[in-house]
C-alpha positions in Angstrom: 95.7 104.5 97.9 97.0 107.7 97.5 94.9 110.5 98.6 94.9 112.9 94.8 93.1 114.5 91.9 94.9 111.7 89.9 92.6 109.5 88.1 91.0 108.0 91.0 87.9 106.8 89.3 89.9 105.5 86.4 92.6 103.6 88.8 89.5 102.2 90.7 88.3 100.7 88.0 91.0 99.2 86.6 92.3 97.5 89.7 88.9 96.3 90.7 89.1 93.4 87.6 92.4 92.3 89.8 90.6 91.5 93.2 89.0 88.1 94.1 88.2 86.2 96.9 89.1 87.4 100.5 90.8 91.2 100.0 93.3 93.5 101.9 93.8 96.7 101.0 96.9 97.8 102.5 97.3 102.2 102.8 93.7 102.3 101.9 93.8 105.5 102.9 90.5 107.5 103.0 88.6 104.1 101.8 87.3 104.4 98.3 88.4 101.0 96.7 86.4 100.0 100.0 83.4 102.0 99.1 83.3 100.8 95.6 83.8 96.9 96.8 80.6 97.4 98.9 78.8 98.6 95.8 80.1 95.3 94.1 79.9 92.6 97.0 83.2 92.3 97.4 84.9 91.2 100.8 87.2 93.5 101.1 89.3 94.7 104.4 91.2 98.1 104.2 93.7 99.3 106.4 95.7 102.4 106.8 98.1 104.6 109.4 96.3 107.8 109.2 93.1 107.6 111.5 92.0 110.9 109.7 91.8 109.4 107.0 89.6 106.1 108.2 87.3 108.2 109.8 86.0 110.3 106.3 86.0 106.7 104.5 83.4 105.5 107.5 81.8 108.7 107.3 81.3 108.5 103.5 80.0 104.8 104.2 77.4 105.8 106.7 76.2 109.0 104.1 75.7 106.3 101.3 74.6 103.6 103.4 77.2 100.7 102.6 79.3 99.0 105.6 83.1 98.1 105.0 85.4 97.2 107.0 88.6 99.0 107.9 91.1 99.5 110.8 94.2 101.1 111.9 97.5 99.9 111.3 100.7 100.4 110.4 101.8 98.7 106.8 105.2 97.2 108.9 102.9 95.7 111.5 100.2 94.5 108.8 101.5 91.0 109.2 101.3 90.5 113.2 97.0 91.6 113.1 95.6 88.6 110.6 96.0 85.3 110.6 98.9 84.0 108.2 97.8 83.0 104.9 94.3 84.5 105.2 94.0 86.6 102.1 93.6 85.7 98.0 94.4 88.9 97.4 96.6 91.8 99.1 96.4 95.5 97.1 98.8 97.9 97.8 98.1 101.4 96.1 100.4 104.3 95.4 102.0 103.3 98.8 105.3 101.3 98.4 106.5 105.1 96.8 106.2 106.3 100.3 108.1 104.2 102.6 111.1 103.8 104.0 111.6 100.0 103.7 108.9 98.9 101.2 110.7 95.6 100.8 109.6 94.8 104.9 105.9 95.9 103.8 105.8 93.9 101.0 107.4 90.7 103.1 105.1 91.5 105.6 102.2 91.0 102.9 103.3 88.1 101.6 102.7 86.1 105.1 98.9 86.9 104.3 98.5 85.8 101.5 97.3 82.3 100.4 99.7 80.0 99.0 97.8 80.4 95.7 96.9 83.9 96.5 98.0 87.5 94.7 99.7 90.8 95.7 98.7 93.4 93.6 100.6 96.7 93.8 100.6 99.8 91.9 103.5 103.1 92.2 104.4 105.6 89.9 106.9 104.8 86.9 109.6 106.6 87.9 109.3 110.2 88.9 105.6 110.4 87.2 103.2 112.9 89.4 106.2 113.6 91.5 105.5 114.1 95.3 107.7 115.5 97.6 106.9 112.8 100.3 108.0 109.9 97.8 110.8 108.2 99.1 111.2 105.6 96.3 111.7 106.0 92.6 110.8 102.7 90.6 111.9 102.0 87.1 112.2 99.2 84.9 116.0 99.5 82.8 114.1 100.4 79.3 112.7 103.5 81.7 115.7 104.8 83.1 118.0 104.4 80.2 115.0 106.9 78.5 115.3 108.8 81.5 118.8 109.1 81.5 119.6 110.0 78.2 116.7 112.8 77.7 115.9 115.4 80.9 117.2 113.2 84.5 120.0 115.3 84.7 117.8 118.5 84.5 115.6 116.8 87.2 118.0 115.6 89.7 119.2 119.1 91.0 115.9 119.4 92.5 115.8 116.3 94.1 116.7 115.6 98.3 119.3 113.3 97.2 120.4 112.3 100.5 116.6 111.0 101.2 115.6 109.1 98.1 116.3 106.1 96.3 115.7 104.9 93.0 114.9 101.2 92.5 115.2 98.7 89.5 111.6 97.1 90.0 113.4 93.7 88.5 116.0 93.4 91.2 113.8 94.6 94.0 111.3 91.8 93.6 113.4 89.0 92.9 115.4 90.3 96.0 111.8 89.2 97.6 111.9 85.7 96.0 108.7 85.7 93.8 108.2 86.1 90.0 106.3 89.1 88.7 104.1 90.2 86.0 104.8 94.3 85.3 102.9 96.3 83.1 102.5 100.0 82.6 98.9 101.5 83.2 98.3 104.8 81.8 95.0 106.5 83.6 93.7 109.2 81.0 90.0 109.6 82.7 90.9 113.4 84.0 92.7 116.0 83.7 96.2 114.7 85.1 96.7 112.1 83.0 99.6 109.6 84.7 101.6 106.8 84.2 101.9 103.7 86.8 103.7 100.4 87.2 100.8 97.4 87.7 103.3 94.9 89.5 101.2 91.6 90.5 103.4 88.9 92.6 101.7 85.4 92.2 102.7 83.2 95.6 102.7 80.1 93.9 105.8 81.0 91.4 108.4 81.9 93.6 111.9 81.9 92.4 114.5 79.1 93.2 116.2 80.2 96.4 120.1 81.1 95.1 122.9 83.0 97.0 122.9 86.6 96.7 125.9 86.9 95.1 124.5 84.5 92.2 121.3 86.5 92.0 122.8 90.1 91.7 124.7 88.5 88.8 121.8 86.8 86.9 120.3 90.2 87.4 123.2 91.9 85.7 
């Protein structure tokens, strides 16, 4: 989870009606959906690249007197430290944004999760609180025809155009073989009110294996 002054608290809240069962947090960064599960009961496992970050999460823990449990790890490599199928519910929070092959993480995920388990992921609709470290732009078609037609073209000259990509979120996850639910989550509890996809992949409804070439066209 994305380490900002955006609407933490509110996001938290929000996503916590989503989780169930066994959890990893994948890019849990400095741990708080881990604090608040401890608060709650919840079983939840968070994991994250930056060590930094792990250790102010345990630190926070031990001031407030709550255990988790977190570990370092790479999202890539998420898939070769549990045991396949282990999960009923994988979150992934303001990460896929950041990397440079989401579509690995997310497969990587998906060997986690229970065959009647859920990924839930959240990421910025489109270029909302822009980052210069996002790598990945996702938009549904009603969002970038918007976008498009009203400022893109201002935006774009400021853009690394070379390192960024932008992403139809209904290609990209069909591409992955499951059917999703998408919504758009708007966190108004502070000051920097934002605007996020809430993207949940249910394992049990994936979509009938095709050819590529008949896919890209039934996504046309």
């Amino acid at each position: 989870m994305e380490n900002s002054k955006i609407n933490v608290k509110a996001r938290l809240n929000a996503i916590i009606g989503y989780l169930n069962g066994k959890i990893l947090d994948i890019g849990c960064n400095d741990c708080r959906l881990e604090l608040k599960g401890a608060e709650l009961g919840l079983d939840i496992t968070g994991c994250d690249l930056s060590n930094r970050e792990l250790k102010k999460g345990r630190q926070k823990a031990k001031e407030l007197d709550l255990k988790i449990s977190v570990m370092q790890c790479c999202a890539y490599d998420v898939g070769d430290k549990f045991k396949p199928e282990s999960f009923d519910t994988i979150f992934m929070g303001e990460l896929i944004e950041h990397l440079e092959n989401p579509e690995e993480a997310i497969t990587e995920a998906l060997k986690l999760l229970k065959k009647t388990g859920k990924l839930i992921i959240t990421t910025p609709c489109g270029f909302a609180h822009y980052s210069p470290d996002h790598r990945n732009f996702f938009f549904v078609n009603d969002r970038l025809k918007l976008l498009i037609k009203y400022w893109m073209l201002d935006f774009l000259p400021y853009m690394y155009l070379s390192t960024v990509k932008i992403i139809m979120v209904e290609k990209f996850f069909a591409r992955i073989g499951y059917k999703t639910g998408i919504r758009e989550m708007e966190w108004k509890e502070s000051k920097h009110p934002s605007l996020d996809y809430l993207i949940v992949i249910d394992k049990a409804m994936p979509l009938p294996k095709i050819g590529k070439k008949e896919n890209d066209e039934k996504q046309k």
